[in-house]
C-alpha positions in Angstrom: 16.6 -66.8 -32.2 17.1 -63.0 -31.0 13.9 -61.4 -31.5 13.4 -57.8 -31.1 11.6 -58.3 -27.6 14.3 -60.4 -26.4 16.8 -58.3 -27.1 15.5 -56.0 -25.8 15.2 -57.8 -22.4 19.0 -58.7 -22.6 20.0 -55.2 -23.0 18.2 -53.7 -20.0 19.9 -56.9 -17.7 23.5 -55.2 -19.2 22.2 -52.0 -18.4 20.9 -52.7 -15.0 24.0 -54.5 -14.4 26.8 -52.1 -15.4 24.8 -50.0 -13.3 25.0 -51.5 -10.0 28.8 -53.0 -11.0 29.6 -49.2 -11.4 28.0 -48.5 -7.9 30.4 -50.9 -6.0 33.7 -49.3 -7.6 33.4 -46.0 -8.7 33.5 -43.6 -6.1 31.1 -40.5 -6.0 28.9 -42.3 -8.6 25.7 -41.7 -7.2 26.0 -38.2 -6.6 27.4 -37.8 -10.3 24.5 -39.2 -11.6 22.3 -37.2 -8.8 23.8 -34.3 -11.0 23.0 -35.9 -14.6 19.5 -36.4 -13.7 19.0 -32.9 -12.0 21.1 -31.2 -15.6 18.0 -33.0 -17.6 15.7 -31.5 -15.3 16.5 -28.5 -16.0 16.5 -28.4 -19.5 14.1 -26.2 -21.1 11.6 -29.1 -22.1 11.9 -30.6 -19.3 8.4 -29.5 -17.9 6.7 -30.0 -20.3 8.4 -34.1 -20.0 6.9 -33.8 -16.3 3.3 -33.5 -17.1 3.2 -36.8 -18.5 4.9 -38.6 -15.9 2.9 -39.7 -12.9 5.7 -38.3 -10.4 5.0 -39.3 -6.4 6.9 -36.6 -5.0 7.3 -32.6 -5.9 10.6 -31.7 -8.0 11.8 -28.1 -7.1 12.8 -26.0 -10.6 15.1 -23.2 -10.6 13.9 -20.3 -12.2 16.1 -17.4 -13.5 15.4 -14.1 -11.3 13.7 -11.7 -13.5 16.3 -9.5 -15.5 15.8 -5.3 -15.7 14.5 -5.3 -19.4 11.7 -7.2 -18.4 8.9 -6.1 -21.4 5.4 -4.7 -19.6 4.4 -3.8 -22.6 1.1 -6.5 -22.9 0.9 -7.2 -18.8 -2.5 -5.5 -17.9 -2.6 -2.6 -15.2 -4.6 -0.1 -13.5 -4.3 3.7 -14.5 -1.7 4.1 -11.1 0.9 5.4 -9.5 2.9 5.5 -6.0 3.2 8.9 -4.5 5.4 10.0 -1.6 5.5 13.7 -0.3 9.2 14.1 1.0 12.1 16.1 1.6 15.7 16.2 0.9 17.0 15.9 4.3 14.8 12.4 4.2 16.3 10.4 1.5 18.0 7.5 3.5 13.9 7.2 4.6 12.8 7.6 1.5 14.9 4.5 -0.2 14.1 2.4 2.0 10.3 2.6 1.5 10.9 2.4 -2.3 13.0 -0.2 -1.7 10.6 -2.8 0.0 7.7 -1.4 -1.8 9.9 -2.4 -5.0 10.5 -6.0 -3.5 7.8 -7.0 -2.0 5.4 -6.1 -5.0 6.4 -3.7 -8.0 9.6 -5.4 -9.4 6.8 -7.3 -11.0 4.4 -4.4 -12.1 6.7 -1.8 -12.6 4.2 1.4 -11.4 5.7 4.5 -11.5 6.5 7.4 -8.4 5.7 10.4 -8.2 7.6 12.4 -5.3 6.7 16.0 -4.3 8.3 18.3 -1.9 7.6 22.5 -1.6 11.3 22.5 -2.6 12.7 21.4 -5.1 14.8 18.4 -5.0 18.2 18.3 -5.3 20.3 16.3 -7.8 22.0 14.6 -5.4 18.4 12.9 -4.0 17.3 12.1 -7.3 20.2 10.1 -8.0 20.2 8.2 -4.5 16.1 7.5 -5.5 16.2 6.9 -9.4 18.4 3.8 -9.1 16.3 2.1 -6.7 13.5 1.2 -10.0 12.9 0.4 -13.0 9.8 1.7 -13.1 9.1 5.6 -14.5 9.7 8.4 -11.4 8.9 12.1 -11.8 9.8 14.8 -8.8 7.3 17.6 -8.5 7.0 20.8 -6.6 4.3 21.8 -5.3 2.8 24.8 -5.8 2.7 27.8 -3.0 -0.9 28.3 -2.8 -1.7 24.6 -2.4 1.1 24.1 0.4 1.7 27.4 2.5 -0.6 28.9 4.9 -3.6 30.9 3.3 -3.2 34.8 3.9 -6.4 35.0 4.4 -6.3 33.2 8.0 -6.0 34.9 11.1 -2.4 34.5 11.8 -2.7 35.9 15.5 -5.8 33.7 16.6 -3.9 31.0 15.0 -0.9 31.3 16.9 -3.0 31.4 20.1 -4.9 27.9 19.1 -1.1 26.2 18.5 -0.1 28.1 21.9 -3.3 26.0 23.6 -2.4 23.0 22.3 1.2 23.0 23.3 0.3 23.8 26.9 -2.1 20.4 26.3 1.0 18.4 25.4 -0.4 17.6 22.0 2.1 16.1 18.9 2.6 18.9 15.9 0.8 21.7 18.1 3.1 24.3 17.3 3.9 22.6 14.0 2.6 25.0 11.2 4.4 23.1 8.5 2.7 20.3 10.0 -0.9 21.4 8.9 -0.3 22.8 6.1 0.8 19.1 5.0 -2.6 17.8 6.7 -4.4 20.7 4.2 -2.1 19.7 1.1 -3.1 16.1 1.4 -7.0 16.3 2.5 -7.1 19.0 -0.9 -4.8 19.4 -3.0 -2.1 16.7 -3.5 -4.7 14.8 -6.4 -4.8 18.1 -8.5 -0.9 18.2 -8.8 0.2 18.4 -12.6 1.8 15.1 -12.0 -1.0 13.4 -10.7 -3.3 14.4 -13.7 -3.0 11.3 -15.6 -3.7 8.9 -12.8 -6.6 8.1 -11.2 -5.6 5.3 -8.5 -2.5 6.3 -6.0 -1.1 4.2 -3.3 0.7 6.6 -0.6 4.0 5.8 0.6 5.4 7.6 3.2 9.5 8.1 4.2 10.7 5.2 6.8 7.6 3.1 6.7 8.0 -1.1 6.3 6.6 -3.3 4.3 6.7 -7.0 5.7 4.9 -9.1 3.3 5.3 -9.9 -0.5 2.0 -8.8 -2.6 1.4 -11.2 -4.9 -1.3 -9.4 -6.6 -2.5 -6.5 -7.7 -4.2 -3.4 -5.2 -4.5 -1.3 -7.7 -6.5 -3.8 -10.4 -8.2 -5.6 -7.2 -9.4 -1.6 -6.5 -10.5 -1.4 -9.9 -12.3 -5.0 -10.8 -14.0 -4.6 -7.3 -15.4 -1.1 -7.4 -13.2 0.0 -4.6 -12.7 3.8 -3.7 -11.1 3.5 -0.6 -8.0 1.1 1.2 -6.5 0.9 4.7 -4.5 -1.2 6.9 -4.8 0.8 10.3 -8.0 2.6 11.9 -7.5 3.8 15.5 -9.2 7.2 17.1 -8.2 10.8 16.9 -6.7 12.9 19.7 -9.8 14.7 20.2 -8.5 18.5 21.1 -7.0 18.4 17.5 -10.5 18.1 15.9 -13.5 20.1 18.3 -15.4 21.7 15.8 -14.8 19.3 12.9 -18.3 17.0 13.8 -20.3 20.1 14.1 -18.6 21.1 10.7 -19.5 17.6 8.8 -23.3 17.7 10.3 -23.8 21.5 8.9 -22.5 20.3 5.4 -24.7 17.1 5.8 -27.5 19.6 6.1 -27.1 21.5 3.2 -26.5 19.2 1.1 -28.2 15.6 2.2 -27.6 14.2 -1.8 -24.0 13.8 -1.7 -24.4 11.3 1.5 -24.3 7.7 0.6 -27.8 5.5 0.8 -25.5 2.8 2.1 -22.6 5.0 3.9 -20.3 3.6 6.9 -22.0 6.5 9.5 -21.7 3.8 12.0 -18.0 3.7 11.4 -18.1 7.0 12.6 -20.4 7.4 15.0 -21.9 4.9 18.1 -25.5 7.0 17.8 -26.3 7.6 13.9 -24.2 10.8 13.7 -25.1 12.8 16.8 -21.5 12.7 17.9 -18.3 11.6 16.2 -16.3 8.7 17.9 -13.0 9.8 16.2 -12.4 6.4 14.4 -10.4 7.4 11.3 -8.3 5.1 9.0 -4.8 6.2 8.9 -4.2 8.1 5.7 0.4 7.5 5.9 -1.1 4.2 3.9 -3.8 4.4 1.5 -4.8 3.0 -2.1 -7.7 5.0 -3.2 -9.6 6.7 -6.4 -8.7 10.0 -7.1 -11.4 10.8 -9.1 -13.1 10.6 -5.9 -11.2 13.1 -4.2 -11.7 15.0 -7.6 -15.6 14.1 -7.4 -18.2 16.7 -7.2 -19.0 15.8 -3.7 -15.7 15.6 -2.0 -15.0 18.9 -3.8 -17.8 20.8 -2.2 -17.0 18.8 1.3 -13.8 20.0 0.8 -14.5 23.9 0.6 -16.5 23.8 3.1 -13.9 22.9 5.7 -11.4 25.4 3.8 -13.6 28.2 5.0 -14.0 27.6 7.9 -10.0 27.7 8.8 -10.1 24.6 11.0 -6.5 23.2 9.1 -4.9 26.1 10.9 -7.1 27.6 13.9 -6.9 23.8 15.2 -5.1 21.1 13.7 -7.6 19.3 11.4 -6.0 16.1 10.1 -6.2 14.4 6.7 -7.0 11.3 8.1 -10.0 11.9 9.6 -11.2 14.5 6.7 -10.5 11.6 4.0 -11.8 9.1 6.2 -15.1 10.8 7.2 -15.8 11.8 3.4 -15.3 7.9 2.4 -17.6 7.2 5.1 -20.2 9.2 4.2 -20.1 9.6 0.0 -18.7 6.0 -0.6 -21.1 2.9 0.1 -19.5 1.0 2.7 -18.9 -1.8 0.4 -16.5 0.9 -1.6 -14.0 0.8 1.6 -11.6 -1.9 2.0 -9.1 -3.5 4.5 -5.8 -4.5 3.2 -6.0 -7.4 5.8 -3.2 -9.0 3.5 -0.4 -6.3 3.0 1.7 -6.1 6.3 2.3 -2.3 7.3 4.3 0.1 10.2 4.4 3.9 10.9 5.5 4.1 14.2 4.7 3.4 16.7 1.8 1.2 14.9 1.7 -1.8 13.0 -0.4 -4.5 11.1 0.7 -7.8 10.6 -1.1 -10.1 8.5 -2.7 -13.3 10.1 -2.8 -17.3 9.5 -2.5 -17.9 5.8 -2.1 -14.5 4.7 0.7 -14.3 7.2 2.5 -17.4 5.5 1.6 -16.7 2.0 2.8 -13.3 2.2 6.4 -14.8 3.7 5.7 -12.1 6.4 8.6 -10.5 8.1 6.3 -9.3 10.8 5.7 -10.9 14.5 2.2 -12.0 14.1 1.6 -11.0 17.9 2.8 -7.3 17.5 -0.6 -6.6 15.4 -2.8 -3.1 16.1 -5.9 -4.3 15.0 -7.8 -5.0 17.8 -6.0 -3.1 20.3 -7.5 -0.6 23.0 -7.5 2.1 20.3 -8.2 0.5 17.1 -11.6 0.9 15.2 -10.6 -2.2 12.8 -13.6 -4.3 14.7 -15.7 -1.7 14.1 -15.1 -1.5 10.3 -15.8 -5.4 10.6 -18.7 -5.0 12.2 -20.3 -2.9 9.5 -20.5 -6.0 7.3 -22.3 -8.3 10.4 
């Protein structure tokens, strides 16, 4: 008698047997039924058919690439935006940062840009820029009095401090344009209309690369972690650009000893506890910071103080080492971070992620061509603050 279990029994032996007479004689049968099994894999329940099995080896899944209309609507973000001060003449630059910036991490966050330039920009850039994103971008010009040189400076001792520094053989001396971009960022470039809403920025500069994917988020990491201030270089100043800044920092110090940190990165700064400044500075072309820092009381009054006392333009006072001496000293050194993670160049410097960040980030960088403990770095002496 043909009971149900036998019968079953008898049909698998036909199976099982059609199967391997099917081998023999039918050419290309294996790979057609290769294909069969990897069309059921990809069907849309397949998945969830996988997590019940008890599979010994992985099974690679397609996935369809994102498409443009992707909804952002319920995916949680910081209050952010990328900004990049820029000029026509710099487009081809300036795509390609958005580009790899768009790439490597917002494709997937969809952030918006702000641009700025003291002209205005021309159609022709804002076409070559909007179609590189999805994401919201807004070009800005920036107002004369936060850009051009004050009228109030000394225009003839000025030009006698750029004439020094060119005999000295130093980059930008005779650059006027150049500081006032050094004053527009270290005071002004947070109080731009544009800028109002936001409170975290990363800045992206024209012809910089981006080697590594970013598979989280800086901005929220910023946020969740109490962060004010992020780097990926730190290397020392050309000290004739800077004399008098120290001396400037230790007579606003003076007058004003509350706005200094309890737990501050002085020895970032300085090998002696703030007799002398060692020009370490984090380099300001890459940053993810807090605005309302910048807009703080303290950083405010800090601010001023090096206004009056024309340093931007009687020497050439950078915003690196203005933003990174105020984060130093009115942040608590756990409020500065490294972007160890997110690999960065501005000629001629560079920093490539290591080991597992190196691999996970699918890193286009040479692991060996890495700043951060070169002759001029400070990056072990940011570490060091934490021993």
């Amino acid at each position: 008698m043909l009971t149900p279990r036998r019968f079953i029994v008898v049909l698998l032996v036909v199976v099982l047997s059609l199967h391997f007479f099917l081998g023999l004689v039918v050419k290309d049968y294996e790979t057609l039924t290769a294909r069969i099994s990897e069309r059921f894999r990809s069907h849309p329940y397949s998945s969830q058919m996988d997590a019940g099995l008890n599979t010994s080896h992985a099974v690679q899944v397609y996935e369809e690439p994102r498409q443009d209309n992707t909804d952002f609507t319920y995916q949680r973000r910081a209050n952010a935006t990328f900004i990049m001060l820029c000029r026509n003449s710099e487009v081809q630059g300036v795509a390609s940062s958005i580009q790899q910036v768009e790439d490597r991490f917002n494709r997937n966050h969809n952030y918006p840009w702000v641009l700025l330039n003291e002209e205005p920009f021309t159609d022709e850039f804002k076409k070559r820029v909007s179609v590189l994103t999805d994401a919201p971008i807004s070009f800005g010009l920036i107002p004369r009095e936060h850009w051009f040189q004050p009228d109030w400076i000394d225009e003839d001792k000025a030009k006698t401090e750029r004439t020094k520094l060119m005999w000295k053989g130093i980059i930008y001396a005779g650059s006027v344009p150049y500081r006032n971009m050094c004053r527009f960022n270290s005071g002004f470039f947070f109080q731009h209309e544009l800028l109002q809403p936001y409170r975290y920025y990363w800045r992206v500069e024209p012809g910089v690369k981006f080697f590594c994917d970013v598979s989280y988020d800086p901005f929220l990491y910023m946020e969740d972690n109490n962060k004010t201030y992020g780097f990926t270089i730190s290397l020392v100043e050309w000290e004739a650009t800077i004399p008098s800044l120290w001396s400037t920092v230790e007579e606003f110090m003076a007058l004003h000893p509350e706005y200094v940190a309890q737990e501050n990165s002085m020895d970032f700064l300085s090998n002696n506890g703030g007799e002398s400044y060692n020009l370490c500075h984090y380099w300001s072309n890459f940053e993810i910071a807090d605005m309302d820092f910048w807009r703080g009381e303290a950083y405010q009054a800090f601010f001023r103080y090096l206004e009056a006392k024309g340093g931007f333009y009687y020497e050439r006072w950078g915003d690196a080492p203005v933003h990174s001496i105020a984060a130093s000293l009115f942040a608590n050194k756990s409020q500065v971070h490294f972007f160890r993670d997110i690999g960065y160049r501005h000629d001629p410097f560079q920093h490539c992620p290591q080991g597992d960040d190196w691999t996970r980030g699918r890193c286009a960088c040479d692991p060996n061509d890495n700043f951060d403990y070169a002759q001029n770095s400070c990056t072990r002496r940011y570490e060091n603050l934490f021993v």
